[in-house]
N, C-alpha and C positions, 0 to 999 in steps of 0.2 A: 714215338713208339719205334722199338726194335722190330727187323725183319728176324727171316730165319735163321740167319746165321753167328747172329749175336746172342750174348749170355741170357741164360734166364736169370731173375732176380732171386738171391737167393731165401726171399722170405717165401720160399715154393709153396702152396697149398700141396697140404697129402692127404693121401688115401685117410684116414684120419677124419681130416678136415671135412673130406665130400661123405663120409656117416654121418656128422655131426648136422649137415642138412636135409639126411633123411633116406638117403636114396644109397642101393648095398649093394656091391656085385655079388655076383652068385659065384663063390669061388673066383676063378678065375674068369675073363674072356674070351672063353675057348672056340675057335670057329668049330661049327657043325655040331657042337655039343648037346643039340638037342635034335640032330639029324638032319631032314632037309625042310628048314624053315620058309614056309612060302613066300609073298612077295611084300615086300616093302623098300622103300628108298627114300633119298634123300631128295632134296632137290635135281641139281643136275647141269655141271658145265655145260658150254657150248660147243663141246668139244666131241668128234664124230670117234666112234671106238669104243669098246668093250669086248672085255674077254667070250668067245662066244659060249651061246651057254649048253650047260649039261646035259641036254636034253629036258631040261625045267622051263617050258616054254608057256606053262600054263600059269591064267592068272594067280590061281589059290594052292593052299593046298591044306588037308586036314591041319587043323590046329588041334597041338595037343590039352589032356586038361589042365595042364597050369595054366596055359597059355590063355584059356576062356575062362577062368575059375572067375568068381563076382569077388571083386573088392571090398575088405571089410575095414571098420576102424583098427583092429588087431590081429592085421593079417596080411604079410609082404606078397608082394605079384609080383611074378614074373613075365617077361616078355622075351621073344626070341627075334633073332635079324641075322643072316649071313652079312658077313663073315665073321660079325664081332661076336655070333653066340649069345647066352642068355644075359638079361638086366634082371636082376629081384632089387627091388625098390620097397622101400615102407612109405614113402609117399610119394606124388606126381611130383616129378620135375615142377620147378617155379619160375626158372631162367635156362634159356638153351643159347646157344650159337648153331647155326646152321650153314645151306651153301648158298645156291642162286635163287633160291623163291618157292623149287616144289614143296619143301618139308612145310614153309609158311603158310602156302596154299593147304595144306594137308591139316595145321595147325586152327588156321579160321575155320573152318569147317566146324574143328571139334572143339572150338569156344575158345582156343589157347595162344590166339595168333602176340596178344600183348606179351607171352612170354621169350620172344624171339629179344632178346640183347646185343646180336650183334652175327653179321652175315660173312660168307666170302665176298661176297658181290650185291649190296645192300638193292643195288638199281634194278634189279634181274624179278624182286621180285613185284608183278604187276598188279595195280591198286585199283585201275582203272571198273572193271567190272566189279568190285564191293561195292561202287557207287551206283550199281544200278539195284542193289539189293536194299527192301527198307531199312532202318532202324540197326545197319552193320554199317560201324566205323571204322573206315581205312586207316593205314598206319602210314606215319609219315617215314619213307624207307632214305632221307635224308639225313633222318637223325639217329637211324643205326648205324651203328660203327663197323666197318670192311674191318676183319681179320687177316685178308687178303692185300696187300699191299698192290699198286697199279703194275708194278713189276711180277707181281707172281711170286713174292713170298710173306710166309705167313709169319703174323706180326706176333708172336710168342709172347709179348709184354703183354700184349694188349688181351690175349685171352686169358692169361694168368688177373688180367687186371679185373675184366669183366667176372669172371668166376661162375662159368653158369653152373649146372647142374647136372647138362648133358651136350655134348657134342652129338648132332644132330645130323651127322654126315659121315658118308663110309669113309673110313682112313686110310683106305687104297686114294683117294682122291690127295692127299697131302702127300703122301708117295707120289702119283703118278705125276699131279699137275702142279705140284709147288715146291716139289724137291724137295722135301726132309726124308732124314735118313729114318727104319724102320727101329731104331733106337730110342730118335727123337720122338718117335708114333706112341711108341710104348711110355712113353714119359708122362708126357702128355695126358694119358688114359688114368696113368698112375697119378699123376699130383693136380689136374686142371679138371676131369672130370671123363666119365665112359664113354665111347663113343654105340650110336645105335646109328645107325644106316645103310645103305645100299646102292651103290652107283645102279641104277634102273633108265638114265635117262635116252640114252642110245647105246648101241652093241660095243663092248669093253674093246679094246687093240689085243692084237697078239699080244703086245711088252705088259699089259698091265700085270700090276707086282703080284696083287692075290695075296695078300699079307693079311694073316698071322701064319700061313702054312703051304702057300704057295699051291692051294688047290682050287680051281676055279668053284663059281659059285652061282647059285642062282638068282636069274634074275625076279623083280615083283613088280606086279601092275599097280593100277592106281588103286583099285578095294582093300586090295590086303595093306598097303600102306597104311590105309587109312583105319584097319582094323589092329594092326600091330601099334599105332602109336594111343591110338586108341588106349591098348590095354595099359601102356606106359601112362595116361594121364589119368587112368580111371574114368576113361568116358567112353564103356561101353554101347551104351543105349543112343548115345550120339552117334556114335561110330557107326554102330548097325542101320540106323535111321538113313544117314548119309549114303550108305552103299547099297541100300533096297531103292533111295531116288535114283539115286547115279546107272545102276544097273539098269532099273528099271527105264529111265529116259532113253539111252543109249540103247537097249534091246528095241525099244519104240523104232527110235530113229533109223538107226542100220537097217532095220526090218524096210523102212520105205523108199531106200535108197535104188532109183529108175535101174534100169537092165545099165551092162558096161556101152553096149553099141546106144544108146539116148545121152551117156554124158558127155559133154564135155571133154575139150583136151586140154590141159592147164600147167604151166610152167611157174614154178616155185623158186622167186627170184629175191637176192636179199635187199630189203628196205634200202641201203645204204650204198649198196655199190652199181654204178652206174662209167659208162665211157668217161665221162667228163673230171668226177672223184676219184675212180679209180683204176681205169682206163679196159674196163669191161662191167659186163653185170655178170653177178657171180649166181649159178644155177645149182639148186640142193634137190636132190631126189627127195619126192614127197613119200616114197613108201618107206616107213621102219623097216631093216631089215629084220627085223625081231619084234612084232605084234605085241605085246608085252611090255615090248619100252614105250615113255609116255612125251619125249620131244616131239613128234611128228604123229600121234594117236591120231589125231581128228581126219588126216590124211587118208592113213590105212582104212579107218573105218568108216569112211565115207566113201573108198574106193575111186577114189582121186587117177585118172587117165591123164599117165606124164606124159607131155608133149616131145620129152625127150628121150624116152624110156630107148635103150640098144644105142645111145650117142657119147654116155658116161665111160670116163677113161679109166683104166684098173685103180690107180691112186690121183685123185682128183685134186688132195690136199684139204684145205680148211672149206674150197668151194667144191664140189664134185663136180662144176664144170664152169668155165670159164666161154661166154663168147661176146658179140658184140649187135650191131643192131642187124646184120646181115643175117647174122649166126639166125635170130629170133623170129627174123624172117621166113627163115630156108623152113624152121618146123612149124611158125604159124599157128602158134595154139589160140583155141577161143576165146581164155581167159587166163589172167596174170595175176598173182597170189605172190605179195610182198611178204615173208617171212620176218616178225618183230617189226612190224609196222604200227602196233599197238602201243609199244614201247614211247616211237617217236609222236604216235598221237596223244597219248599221254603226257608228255613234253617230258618223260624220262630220258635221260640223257645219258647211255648206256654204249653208243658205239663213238660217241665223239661229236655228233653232230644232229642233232633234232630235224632239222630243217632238213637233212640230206632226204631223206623218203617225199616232200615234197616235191625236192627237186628231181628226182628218179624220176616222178609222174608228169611234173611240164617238162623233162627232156624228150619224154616217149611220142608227148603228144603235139610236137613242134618240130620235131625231127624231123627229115625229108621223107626218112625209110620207116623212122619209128610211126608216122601218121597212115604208113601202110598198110600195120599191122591188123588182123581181125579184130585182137581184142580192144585194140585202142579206136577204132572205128566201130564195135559196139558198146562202147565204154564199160567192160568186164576188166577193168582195175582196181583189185582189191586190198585195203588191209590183211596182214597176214597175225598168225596170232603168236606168243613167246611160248619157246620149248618150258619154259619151267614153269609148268601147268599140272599141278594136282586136280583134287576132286571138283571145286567150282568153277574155276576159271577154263577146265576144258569143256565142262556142261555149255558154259558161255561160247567159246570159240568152236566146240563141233555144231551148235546152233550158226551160228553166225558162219561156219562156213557151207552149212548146208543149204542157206538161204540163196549164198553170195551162187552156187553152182546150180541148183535144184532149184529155181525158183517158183518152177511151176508145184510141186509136191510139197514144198514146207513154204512154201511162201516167199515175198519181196526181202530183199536186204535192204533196210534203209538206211543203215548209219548205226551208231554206236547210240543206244538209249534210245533210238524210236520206231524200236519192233511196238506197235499196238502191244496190249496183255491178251486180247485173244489173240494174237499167232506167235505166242512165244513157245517153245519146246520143252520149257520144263516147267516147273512152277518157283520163281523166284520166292514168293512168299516161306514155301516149303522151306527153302536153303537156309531162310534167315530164322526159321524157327528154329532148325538143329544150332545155326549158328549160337541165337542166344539162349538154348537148352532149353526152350518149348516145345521139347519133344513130346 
């Protein structure tokens, strides 16, 4: 397969071709075309930045009536998304491509996860918590095919080759993060298929393009995701189902969260890097700058006391802070929160090395300085959870991090799959009914 910069082949699927499977644009593409469409997104690089947004900070926002209208056998829907505007479709997509895992997470929820054909970053998205749900089969994300080449570009053959139906990802994200030109964007839309998405998963950079019209856009939380793709598959009742648990668990939980002077002080460090790997631990601020974005939700809304809060440098780069075991010492938090530690207990092998987050945990607790630490001397060493976290898999990890800090108010953390079912936070059974449309 060709990267970005090579020919496409010239037997191009057209605009043509993608009616001929079902699915219409409505006119044109036009960002804003239907005004300010509330929230939805895509997955979501690992990558810190986003355009800040317009003052659109809220999860929802009225949906228009196309946008809810009931689906009929003889009757095309519409759905709306910034910045690509509206989809009118005569039937659900069958086959998508997507980016790092949210849209997939967003996908199983509403029955539709088998139709993902092929990802940015196939590893990104995590499997792990399906298996704790009954009668929901995980996907082997092995045997998805990266559209994303390990270099960061996109493999243009390879999506021409797959054909899905819908591009599953905002197209600011191929502008900002994989270098194609807004020509190529457009091409792409025109002969492989539309694109619906949202960069949602942290705050856009100043540079980002904002393409089709260079006006920034807003950003969506996790419900309207799940209600805009919704309308796109014709799974309303699932959708709605999905986002009255999710709400409803989430308004539970936040609600029990102890006063800020009872928690905790906790330092949000990556799985992977360590003095020894990389010759620091790298420290990420656990607060979203933007509540609305869903990388670091469970943080925000659990009100997570950074260890480091007033130490972060104006541009910190890919780590927002860089120190060592003295550094960790000096602030002493109570407990440590591996960021994609799920990833490596999973045995996804997503940063280069599985075993490194091991290793992180016997360097801390063997070290001279590391054994001095509070938290390694109360043993508050946690798995952390993956930013590309739609509707189940954050149910799973703001459970599981509420546990790991709150123990006395939601209960013990004991590991991955042995919460008891009376002290679980949500109702697992529930999630795999919407899953398999026992709603």
């Amino acid at each position: 397969m060709s990267d970005a910069g090579d020919e496409t082949p010239t037997d191009r699927r057209t605009r043509r071709d993608y009616l001929r499977y079902g699915a219409v644009l409505g006119g044109t593409l036009l960002a804003g075309c239907t005004g300010n469409q509330a929230e939805v997104s895509t997955d979501g690089d690992s990558v810190t930045g986003t355009e800040p947004s317009t003052g659109a900070e809220t999860d929802t926002a009225a949906p228009t009536e196309t946008e809810t209208q009931t689906a009929t056998d003889d009757q095309a829907d519409t759905a709306a998304m910034e910045p690509v505007g509206e989809l009118t479709f005569e039937q659900p997509p069958e086959t998508v491509v997507s980016g790092w895992g949210f849209v997939g997470d967003v996908l199983m929820a509403l029955g539709h996860a088998d139709s993902v054909v092929g990802m940015s970053r196939p590893g990104f998205w995590y499997q792990g918590f399906y298996e704790l749900l009954p009668d929901v089969s995980m996907r082997d994300t092995t045997a998805i095919p990266a559209v994303v080449s390990d270099s960061y570009r996109v493999q243009r053959e390879l999506l021409y080759e797959l054909d899905p139906d819908l591009l599953a990802t905002d197209p600011n994200r191929y502008l900002a993060w994989y270098g194609l030109e807004p020509s190529t964007v457009r091409t792409l839309e025109e002969e492989v298929a539309p694109f619906f998405g949202n960069e949602s998963r942290s705050e856009r950079s100043p540079e980002w393009p904002n393409w089709p019209d260079d006006e920034p856009y807003d950003y969506y939380g996790i419900p309207e995701f799940v209600r805009r793709y919704g309308q796109v598959f014709r799974e309303q009742a699932r959708a709605d189902a999905m986002i009255e648990l999710y709400e409803r668990t989430m308004d539970d939980i936040t609600s029990r969260v102890p006063p800020e002077d009872e928690r905790p002080t906790v330092a949000l460090l990556n799985a992977f890097a360590n003095p020894e790997s990389r010759g620091f631990f790298g420290v990420t601020k656990p607060e979203p700058t933007l509540d609305v974005t869903h990388e670091h939700k469970q943080y925000g809304d659990l009100g997570v006391v950074d260890a480091f809060e007033g130490r972060y440098p104006d541009n910190g780069g890919h780590y927002d802070l860089k120190t060592d075991f003295e550094g960790l010492l000096e602030v002493d938090p109570d407990a440590l929160v591996f960021a994609e530690a799920v990833n490596a207990l999973g045995g996804q092998n997503v940063y280069g090395n599985t075993e490194a987050y091991e290793q992180t945990l016997e360097l801390l607790r063997t070290n001279e300085v590391g054994r001095q630490l509070t938290a390694v001397q109360h043993d508050r060493l946690y798995p952390g959870g993956t930013g590309s976290q739609g509707p189940i898999i954050n149910l799973f990890q703001t459970e599981m991090l509420a546990k790991q800090l709150y123990p006395e108010e939601f209960g013990e953390w004991r590991g991955f799959g042995e919460t008891p079912a009376e002290e679980h936070l949500f109702d697992r059974q529930r999630v795999t009914d919407i899953v398999i449309g026992d709603i």
